[in-house]
C-alpha beads as a LAMMPS data file, in Angstrom:
LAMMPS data file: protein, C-alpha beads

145 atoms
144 bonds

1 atom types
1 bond types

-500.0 500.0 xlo xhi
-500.0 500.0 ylo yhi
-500.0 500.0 zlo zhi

Masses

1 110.0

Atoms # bond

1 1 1 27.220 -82.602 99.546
2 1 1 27.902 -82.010 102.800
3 1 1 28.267 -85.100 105.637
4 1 1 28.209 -84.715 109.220
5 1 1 28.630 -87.317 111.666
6 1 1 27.729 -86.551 115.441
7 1 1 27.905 -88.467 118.545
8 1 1 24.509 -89.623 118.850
9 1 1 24.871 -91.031 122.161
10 1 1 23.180 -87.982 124.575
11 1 1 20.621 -87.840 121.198
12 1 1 17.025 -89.173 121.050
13 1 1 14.560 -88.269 118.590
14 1 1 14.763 -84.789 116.860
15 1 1 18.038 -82.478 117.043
16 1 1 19.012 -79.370 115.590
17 1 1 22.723 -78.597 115.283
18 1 1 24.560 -75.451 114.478
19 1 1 27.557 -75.635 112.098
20 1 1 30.162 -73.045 111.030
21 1 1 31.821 -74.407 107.640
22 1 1 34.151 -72.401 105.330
23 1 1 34.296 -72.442 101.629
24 1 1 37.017 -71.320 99.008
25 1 1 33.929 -69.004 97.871
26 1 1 34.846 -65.609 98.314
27 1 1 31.434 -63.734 99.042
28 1 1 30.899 -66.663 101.409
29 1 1 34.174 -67.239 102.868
30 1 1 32.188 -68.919 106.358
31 1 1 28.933 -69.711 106.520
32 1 1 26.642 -70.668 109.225
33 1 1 24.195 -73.714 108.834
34 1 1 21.361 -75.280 110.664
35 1 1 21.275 -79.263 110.284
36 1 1 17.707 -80.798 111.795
37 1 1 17.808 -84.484 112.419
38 1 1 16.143 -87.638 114.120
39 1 1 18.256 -89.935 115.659
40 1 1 16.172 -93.368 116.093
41 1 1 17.305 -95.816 118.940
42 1 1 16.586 -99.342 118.869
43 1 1 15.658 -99.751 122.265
44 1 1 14.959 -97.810 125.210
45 1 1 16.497 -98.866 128.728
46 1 1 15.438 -97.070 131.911
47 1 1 17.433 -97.012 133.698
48 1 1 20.496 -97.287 131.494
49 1 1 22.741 -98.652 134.671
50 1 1 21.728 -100.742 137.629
51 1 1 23.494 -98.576 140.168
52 1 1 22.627 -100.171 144.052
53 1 1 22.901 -96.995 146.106
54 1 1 20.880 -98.015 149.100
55 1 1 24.004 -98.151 151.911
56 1 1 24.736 -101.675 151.576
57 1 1 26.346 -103.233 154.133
58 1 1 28.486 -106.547 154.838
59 1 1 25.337 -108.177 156.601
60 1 1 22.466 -106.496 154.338
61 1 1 19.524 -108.260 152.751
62 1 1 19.839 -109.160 148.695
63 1 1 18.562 -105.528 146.539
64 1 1 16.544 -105.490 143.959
65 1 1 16.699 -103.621 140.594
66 1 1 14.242 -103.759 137.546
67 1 1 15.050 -102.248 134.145
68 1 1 13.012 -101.714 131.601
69 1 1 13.649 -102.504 128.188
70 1 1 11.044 -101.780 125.279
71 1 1 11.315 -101.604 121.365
72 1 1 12.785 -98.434 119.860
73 1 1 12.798 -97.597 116.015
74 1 1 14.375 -101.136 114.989
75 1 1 12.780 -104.433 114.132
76 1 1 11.239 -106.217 117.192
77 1 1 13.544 -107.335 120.211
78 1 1 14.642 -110.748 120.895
79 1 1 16.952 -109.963 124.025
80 1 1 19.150 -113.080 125.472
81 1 1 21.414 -112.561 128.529
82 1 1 25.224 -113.118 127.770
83 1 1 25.656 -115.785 130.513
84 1 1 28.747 -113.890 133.087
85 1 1 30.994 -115.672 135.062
86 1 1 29.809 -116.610 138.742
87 1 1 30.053 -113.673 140.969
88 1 1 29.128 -114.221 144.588
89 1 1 27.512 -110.592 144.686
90 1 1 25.022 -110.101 141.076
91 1 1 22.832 -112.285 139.385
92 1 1 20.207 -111.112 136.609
93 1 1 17.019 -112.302 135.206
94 1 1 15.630 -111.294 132.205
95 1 1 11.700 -111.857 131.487
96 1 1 9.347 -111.175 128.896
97 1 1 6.527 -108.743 129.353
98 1 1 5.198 -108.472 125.652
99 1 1 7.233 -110.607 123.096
100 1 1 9.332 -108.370 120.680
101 1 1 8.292 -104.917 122.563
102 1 1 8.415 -105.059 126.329
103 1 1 11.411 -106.885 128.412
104 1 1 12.344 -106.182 131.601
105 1 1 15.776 -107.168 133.518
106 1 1 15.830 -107.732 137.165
107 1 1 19.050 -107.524 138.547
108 1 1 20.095 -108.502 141.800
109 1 1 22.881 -107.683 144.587
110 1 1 22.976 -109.699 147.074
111 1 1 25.667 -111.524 149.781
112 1 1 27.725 -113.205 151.081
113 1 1 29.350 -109.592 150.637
114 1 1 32.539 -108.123 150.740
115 1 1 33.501 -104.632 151.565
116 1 1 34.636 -102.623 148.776
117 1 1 33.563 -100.857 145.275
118 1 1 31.723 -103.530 143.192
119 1 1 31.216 -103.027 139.424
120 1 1 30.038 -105.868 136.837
121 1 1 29.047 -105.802 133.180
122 1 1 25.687 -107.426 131.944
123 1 1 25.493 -107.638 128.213
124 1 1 22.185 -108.405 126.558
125 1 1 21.764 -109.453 123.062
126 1 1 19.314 -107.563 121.482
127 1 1 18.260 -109.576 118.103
128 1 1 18.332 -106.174 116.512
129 1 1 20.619 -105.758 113.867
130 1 1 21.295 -102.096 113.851
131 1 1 22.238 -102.887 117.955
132 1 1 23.440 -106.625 118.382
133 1 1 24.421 -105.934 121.721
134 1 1 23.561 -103.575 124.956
135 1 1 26.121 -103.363 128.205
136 1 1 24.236 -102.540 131.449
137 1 1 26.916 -101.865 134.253
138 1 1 25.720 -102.808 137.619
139 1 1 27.718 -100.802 140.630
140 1 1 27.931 -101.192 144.208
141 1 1 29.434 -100.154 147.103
142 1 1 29.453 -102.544 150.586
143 1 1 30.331 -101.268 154.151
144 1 1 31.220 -102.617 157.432
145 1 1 27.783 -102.675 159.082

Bonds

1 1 1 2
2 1 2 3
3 1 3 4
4 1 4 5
5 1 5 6
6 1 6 7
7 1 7 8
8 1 8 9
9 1 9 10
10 1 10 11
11 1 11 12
12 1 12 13
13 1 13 14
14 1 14 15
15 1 15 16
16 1 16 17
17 1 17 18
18 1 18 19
19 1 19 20
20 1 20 21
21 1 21 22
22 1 22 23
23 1 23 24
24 1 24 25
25 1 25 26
26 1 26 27
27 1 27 28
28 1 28 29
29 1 29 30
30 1 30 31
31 1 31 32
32 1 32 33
33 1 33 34
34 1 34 35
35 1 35 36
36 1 36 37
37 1 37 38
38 1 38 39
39 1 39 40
40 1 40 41
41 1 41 42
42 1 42 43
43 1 43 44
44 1 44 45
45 1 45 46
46 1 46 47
47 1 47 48
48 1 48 49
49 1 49 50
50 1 50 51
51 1 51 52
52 1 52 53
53 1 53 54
54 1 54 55
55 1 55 56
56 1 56 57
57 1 57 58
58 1 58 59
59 1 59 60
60 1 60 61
61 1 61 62
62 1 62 63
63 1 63 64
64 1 64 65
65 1 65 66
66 1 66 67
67 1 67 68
68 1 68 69
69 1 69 70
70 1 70 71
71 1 71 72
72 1 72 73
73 1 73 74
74 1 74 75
75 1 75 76
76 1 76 77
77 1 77 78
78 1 78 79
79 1 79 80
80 1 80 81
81 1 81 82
82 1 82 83
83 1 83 84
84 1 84 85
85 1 85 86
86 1 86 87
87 1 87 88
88 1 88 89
89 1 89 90
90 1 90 91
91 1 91 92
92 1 92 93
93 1 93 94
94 1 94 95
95 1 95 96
96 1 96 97
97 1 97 98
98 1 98 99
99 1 99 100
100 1 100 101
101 1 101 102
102 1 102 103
103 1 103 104
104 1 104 105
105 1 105 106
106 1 106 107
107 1 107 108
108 1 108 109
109 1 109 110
110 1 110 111
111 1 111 112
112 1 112 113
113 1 113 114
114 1 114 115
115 1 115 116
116 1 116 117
117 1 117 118
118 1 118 119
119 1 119 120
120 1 120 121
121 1 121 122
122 1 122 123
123 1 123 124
124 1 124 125
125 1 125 126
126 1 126 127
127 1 127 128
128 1 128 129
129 1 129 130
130 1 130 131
131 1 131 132
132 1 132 133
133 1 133 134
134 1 134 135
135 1 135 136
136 1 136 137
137 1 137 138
138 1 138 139
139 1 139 140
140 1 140 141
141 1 141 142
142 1 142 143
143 1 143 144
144 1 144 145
């Protein structure tokens, strides 16, 4: 039996993969093979990162971001938001659009501001097994007006 293990990160739903092996069989010394797959997610997020790319300035209005979250090939969904330590410049809210299938997170940038590159981690639990947890980054950047 042969195993192979890919990076399944860039894969949704059905794959096919090429793959050169080599044997100690001398008619087939190297041998091409197809593998087909599936690759089932838990749960899809769109968008996968809250990235605020309006030009944000030091005296700009809060921005808004929703993302999506709905049920993949796992057991229903169950999200919680991993509580993050104050940060003047992001807060989320999660809320529940159908229980188990459809969630969706609103996140939101807003001042007092500070010049600079901003980046922050929001992690979600999922109450899926298979995927306990999900990390949403949320990005920035603020300019002098």
């Amino acid at each position: 039996m042969l195993e192979v293990i890919l990076q399944s990160r860039a894969y949704a739903g059905e794959f096919t993969k090429r793959i050169q092996v080599s044997s100690n069989d001398a008619d087939h010394v190297n041998e091409l093979l197809t593998c087909k797959g599936e690759v089932y997610v838990p749960c899809f997020i769109e968008p996968r990162n809250a990235r605020f790319t309006n030009k944000i300035t030091t005296d700009s209005p809060t921005q808004y971001q929703t993302i999506t979250i709905t049920r993949g090939h796992a057991g229903p969904l169950a999200p919680e938001l991993v509580p993050f330590e104050e940060d003047s410049w992001l807060d989320a809210q999660l809320c529940e659009i159908e229980e188990g299938e459809h969630y969706e997170l609103v996140v939101s940038a807003g001042p007092p501001w500070q010049p600079g590159r901003k980046r922050k981690t929001i992690y979600v639990q999922t109450g899926v097994e298979e995927y306990p947890e999900m990390r949403i980054f949320a990005t920035a950047v603020v300019t002098e007006p």
